[in-house]
N, C-alpha and C positions, 0 to 999 in steps of 0.2 A: 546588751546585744549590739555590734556595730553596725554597719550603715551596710554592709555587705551582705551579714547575716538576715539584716530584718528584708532586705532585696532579695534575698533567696528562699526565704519565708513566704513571701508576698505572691512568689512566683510558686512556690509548692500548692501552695492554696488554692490561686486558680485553674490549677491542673486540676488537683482534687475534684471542685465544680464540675469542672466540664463534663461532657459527655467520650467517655473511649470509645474511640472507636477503630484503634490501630493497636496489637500488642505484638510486642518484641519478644522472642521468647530465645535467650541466651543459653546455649546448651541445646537448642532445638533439634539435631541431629542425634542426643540419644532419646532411649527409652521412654521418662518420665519427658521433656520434653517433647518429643513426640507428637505423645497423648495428648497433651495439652494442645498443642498446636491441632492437631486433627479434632476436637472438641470446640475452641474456641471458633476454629474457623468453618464449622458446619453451622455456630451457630449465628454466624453471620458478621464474624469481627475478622478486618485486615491485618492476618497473620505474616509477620517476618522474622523468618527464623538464621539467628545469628549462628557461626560458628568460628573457630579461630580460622578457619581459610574461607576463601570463599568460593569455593566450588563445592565443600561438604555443606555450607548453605544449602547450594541452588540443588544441590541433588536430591535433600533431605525435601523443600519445598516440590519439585519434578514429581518423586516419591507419592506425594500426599496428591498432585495434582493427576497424577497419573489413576490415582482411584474414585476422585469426585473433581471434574474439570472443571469444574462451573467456580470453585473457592477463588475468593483472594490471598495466595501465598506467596512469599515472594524468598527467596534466598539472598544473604548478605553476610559479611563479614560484621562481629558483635560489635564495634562502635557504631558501623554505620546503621545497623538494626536499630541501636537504642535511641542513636540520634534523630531518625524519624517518626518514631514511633512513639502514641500519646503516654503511654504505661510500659514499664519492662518486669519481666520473668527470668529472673537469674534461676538455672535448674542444672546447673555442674556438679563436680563430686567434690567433696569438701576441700579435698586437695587442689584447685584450681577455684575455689574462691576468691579468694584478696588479688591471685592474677589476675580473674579475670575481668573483676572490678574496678584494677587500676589500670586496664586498658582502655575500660567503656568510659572512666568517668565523668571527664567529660561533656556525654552526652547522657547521662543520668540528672543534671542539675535540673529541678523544678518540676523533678517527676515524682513519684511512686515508682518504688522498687518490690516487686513480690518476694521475696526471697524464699526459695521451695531447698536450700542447704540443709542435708541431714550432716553433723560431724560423724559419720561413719571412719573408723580407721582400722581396715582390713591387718591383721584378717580374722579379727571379733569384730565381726559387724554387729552381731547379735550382745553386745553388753555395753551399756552405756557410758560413752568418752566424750563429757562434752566439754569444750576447748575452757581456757585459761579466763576469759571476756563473760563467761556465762553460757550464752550459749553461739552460734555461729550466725544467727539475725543481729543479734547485739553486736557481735564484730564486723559484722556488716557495715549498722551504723555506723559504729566510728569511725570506720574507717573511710565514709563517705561524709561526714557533717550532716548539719541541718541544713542543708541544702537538697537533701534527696530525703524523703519519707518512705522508709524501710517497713514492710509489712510481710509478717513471716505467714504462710497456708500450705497447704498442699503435703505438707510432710508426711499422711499416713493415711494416702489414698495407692492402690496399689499401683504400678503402671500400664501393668498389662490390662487394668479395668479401662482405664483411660484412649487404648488403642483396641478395643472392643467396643460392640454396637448392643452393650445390654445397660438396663439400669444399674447404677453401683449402690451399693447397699454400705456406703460410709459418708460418714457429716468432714465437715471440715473446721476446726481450730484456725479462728482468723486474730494475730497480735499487731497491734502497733501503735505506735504513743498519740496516734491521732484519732479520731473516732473517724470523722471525714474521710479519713483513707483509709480505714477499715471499710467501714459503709460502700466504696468505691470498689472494693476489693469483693464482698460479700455481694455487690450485685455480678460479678463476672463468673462467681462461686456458682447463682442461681441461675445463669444463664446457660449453664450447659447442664440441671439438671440434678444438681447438689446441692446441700442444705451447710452452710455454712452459720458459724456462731464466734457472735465476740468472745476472744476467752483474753480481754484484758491488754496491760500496754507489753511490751515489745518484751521483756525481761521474762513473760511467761513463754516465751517460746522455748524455749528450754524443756519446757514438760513436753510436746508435741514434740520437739528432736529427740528426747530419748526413747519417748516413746514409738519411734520407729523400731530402736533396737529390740525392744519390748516382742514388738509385733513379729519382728525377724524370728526370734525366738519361737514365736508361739505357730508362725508357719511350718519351720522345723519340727519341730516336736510333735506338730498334730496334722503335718501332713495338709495344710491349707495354703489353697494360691490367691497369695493377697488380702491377709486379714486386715478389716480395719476397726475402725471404731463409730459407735453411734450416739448420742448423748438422748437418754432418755427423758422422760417430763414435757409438757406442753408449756409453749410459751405464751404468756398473756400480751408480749408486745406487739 
């Protein structure tokens, strides 16, 4: 490893450590971002939500502030989000991935990266297309080094749950080649109220992306808003 690499290693790490308390959420003005933004930031973490302008920022944050004034949100254009912020939440449509990654980059070095990418490709969203790299967390990494610790979650929780005031009745699938940064990830899971589980390094994210298709599927056919998944069994850890 070189002298650059083990430096940006060194710096992932003590991100990892620390305590978040700031999260960037890239894609924050749609849907699944959102939610998450109105989740994280009721429960008490300084949300700033990126966009490619910056006025769809500030209006997506106005938006949120406009129903609970008391939150920390802020609006920004996505480098300047990720560059302040201790953790980022990429939650764009697969198609604007790798854009929007090599805008932020950047300001991703010696962070954690959530990566919430389903590879959806309309318009079978409903049958599973996962890209050429494995799956679209995997293409994430590479596409960013070991300078950023890529952690894939969130992929099959509904969104509409997320911008609702009830309990959600789904676990979350947490991947990443770090335990540390799962662990980091898996407490921001349980702080709005969700049961997150390690399901391994970064390369099983692939079952959790396809499994959205899955889900899309099984909403159509049965007539369900927002199915997700539970993992049954108790855990002894």
């Amino acid at each position: 490893m070189s002298d650059q690499s083990m430096s940006d290693q060194s710096m992932s790490d003590q991100i990892i450590a620390n305590q978040v308390r700031s999260i960037a959420i890239l894609g924050g003005t749609g849907d699944l971002g959102g939610g998450l933004a109105r989740q994280w930031s009721r429960a008490g973490y300084k949300i700033l939500i990126g966009s490619r302008t910056l006025e769809k920022g500030k209006a997506a944050a106005h938006a949120l502030l406009a129903e609970f004034p008391d939150l920390s949100v802020t609006g920004h254009e996505n480098l300047d989000a990720a560059t302040q912020a201790d953790i980022v939440v990429l939650t764009v449509p697969f198609a604007h991935q790798l854009s929007t990654l090599e805008t932020v980059k950047p300001g991703l070095l010696g962070k954690i990266l959530i990566d919430v990418t389903v590879p959806l490709v309309p318009p079978k969203v409903g049958t599973v297309q996962l890209p050429e790299k494995g799956s679209a967390a995997v293409q994430a990494q590479d596409f960013l080094g070991d300078g950023v610790q890529v952690v894939s979650a969130f992929q099959n929780v509904g969104a509409q749950h997320l911008r609702e005031d009830h309990a959600i009745a789904c676990d979350v699938l947490v991947t990443g080649d770090k335990r540390a940064a799962r662990n980091t990830v898996l407490s921001l899971i349980e702080a709005v109220g969700l049961r997150g589980w390690h399901a391994g390094p970064l390369v099983n994210a692939a079952a959790a992306e396809a499994m959205t298709s899955v889900l899309i599927s099984i909403n159509r056919h049965h007539k369900i808003d927002g199915a997700g998944i539970v993992i049954t069994g108790e855990s002894k850890t």
